[in-house]
C-alpha positions, 0 to 999 in steps of 0.5 A: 659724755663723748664717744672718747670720752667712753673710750678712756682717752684724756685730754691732756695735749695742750698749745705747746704740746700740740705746736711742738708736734706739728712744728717737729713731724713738719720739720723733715728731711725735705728743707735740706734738699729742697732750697736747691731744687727751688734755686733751679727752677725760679733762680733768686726768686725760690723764696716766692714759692715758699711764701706761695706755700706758706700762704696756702698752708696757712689757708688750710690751717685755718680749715683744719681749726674750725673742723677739728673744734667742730669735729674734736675726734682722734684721726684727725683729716678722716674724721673731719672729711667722714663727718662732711661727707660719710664714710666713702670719702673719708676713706678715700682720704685716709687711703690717699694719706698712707699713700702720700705717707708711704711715698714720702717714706721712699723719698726720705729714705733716698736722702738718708742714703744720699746724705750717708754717702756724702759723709762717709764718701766710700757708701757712693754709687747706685749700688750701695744707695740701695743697700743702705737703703735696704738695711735702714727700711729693713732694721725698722721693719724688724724692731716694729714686727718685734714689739710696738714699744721697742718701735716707738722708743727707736722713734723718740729722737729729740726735736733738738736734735734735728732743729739745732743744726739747721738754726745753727745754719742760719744764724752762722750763715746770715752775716755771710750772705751777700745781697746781690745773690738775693736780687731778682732780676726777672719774675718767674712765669706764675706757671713755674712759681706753682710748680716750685710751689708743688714741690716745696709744699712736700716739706710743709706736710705734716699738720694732718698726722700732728691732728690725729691726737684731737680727741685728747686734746684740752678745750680744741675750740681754743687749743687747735687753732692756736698750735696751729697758727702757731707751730706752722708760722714757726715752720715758714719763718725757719724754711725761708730763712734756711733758703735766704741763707742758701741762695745768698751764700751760694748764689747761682751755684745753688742749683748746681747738679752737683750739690743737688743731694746736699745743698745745705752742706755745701753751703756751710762748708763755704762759711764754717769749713768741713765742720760745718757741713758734717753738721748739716750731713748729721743734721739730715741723717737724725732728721730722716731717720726719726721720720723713717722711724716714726714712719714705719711705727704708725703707716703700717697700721693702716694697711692692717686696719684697712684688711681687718675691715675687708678692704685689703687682703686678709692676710695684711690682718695677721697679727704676729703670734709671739709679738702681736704686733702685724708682721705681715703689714709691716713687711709690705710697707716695707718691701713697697718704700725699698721699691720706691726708693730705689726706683724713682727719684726723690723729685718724682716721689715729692710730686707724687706725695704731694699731689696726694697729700694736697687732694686730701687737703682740699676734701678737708677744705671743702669739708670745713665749709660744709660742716659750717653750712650744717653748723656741727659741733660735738664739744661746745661753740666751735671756733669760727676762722675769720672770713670763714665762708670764704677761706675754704674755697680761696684754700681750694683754688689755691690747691688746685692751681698747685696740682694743675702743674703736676705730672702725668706720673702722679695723676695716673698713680694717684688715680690707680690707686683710688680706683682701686680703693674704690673696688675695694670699698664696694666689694667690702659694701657687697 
């Protein structure tokens, strides 16, 4: 019998289940902002950077399917990376997910202000942005440091309700598209396809946390590879859909600034009038707040586990007497997302959390090839990617290209905090 076995988890997550996961943490508040920044940087050529992502994404799926049939534990790119290489990597793995996490927390949490501000005009300006965002972080952080359950409930907003308006997007949009808007006269230089290619990856993030219910689901070997390829073809197919239809609606007007915060409204409002961008200003809301609220249910949890281990203060493992729940953790996550969200824009806050995410992605990579070399596998014959000895090193070059077009702000952040995990682990060793 298995380690989770022993643990009383069931494996009851099948193909559609474990698709429809992926398919609905992915889908967040990033495709409706991010056709526009595309749009700015490659004109008529965006969608290339979306087929750029997509193929990376698909060649760290891939990764993801062999080691997590391999490596069939709950916790998902720290168990496979813990598995490959021990216990200091996967670590570093984990700290550099709530790190990529947390910072797209701050930049969800900026467009749920911004898109508030487009439907109601009066919220407008520097100065409400920060209380609403305030009061969205702050109404989360006290329902989740008054009960998990309660914090769960608030986070269970159905997946129809954020995907219809953006289908509906698409499919009320496509007969008004006009091809001339679509044509590319020039192709972009390979440097600024990989830096669209950076920044658009931040909207494809989100297998890694669908992952961490493994250890329940049924047959992995079959059932993770699937839902995988799966759930993420879902996702390519509805996000260059979304940018064909915003870039041929609006054409060169797409990179305005001044629609820049809510492209896609100002997109439906040119084919289906005021009613259509209220839906879009609705869709963006329910999206981002079902990511803030799921957010601000599981990332604190890693603060607390990290302190309860030794790595963090100790005052981040307190458990709240009357809630049990870890107030202390909860308020810090909080307090960070509301400093980052109102201090740094939501393009930093993309780069960042990529560059983050995309290190984890290439450890999980790397990992995929080295636990075949060691031919691991807990749970019967293991699923075999096809090309498998080269996949995990084309998934890693690509990776690399991506992340040689970031910024300094994100190498010396990302690199702050990995020392200071570092310094952490060794004093816990010690």
């Amino acid at each position: 019998m298995s380690d989770l076995q022993q643990a009383g988890l069931q494996r009851v997550i099948g193909v559609r289940g474990l698709a429809a996961a992926i398919f609905n943490i992915t889908v967040g508040a990033g495709i409706f902002v991010l056709p526009a920044r595309a749009a700015a940087q490659l004109g008529a050529a965006a969608p290339l950077a979306y087929v750029v992502c997509a193929v990376a994404i698909a060649l760290v799926a891939l990764c993801f399917a062999e080691a997590g049939s391999r490596v069939p534990r709950s916790g998902g790119p720290y168990a496979y990376v813990e598995a490959a290489f021990g216990p200091y990597v996967g670590y570093l793995c984990g700290v550099l997910l709530w790190l990529g996490i947390t910072l797209a927390m701050g930049a969800v949490a900026g467009v749920f202000a911004d898109a508030l501000a487009e439907l109601i005009p009066g919220l407008s300006g520097l100065v409400w942005r920060a209380v609403v965002i305030v009061l969205l972080v702050g109404s989360f952080t006290v329902v989740n440091v008054r009960g998990a359950s309660l914090g769960s409930s608030v986070s269970g907003i159905s997946i129809i309700a954020k995907l219809a308006p953006l289908v509906a997007f698409v499919v009320l949009g496509a007969p008004h598209v006009a091809s001339a808007n679509l044509a590319i006269t020039a192709m972009p230089p390979l440097g600024e396809v990989g830096s669209a290619g950076l920044l658009l990856m931040f909207a494809f993030f989100g297998m890694e946390s669908a992952l961490q219910v493994s250890g329940e689901v049924v047959a992995p070997q079959r059932t993770v590879p699937r839902a995988i390829g799966l759930g993420l073809f879902g996702v390519a197919l509805l996000y260059i859909s979304v940018q064909v239809v915003a870039q041929g609606v609006l054409g060169a007007s797409l990179a305005a600034p001044d629609i820049a915060k809510a492209p896609l409204a100002a997109a439906a409002q040119q084919f289906a009038g005021s009613a259509g961008k209220r839906l879009i200003l609705i869709g963006m809301i329910v999206s981002t707040f079902g990511f803030m609220a799921a957010s601000m249910l599981s990332t604190p949890r890693t603060l607390y586990a990290l302190a309860a281990n030794g790595f963090l203060p100790t005052r981040l493992s307190r458990v709240h007497p009357a809630y049990r729940t870890p107030d202390v953790a909860i308020m810090v996550q909080a307090a960070v997302v509301c400093i980052t969200a109102i201090a740094i824009t939501y393009v930093q806050l993309a780069i960042v959390s990529s560059s983050a995410v995309l290190l984890v992605y290439l450890a999980c990579a790397v990992a995929a090839a080295r636990l075949r070399q060691k031919d691991v596998r807990t749970d019967g014959e293991p699923f075999r990617m096809p090309g498998g000895s080269m996949v995990p090193w084309a998934a890693a070059a690509l990776i690399v290209w991506l992340l040689t077009t970031t910024s300094p702000l994100a190498w010396l952040l990302t690199g702050g905090v990995i020392a200071l995990a570092s310094l952490g682990y060794v004093a816990r060793r010690r």
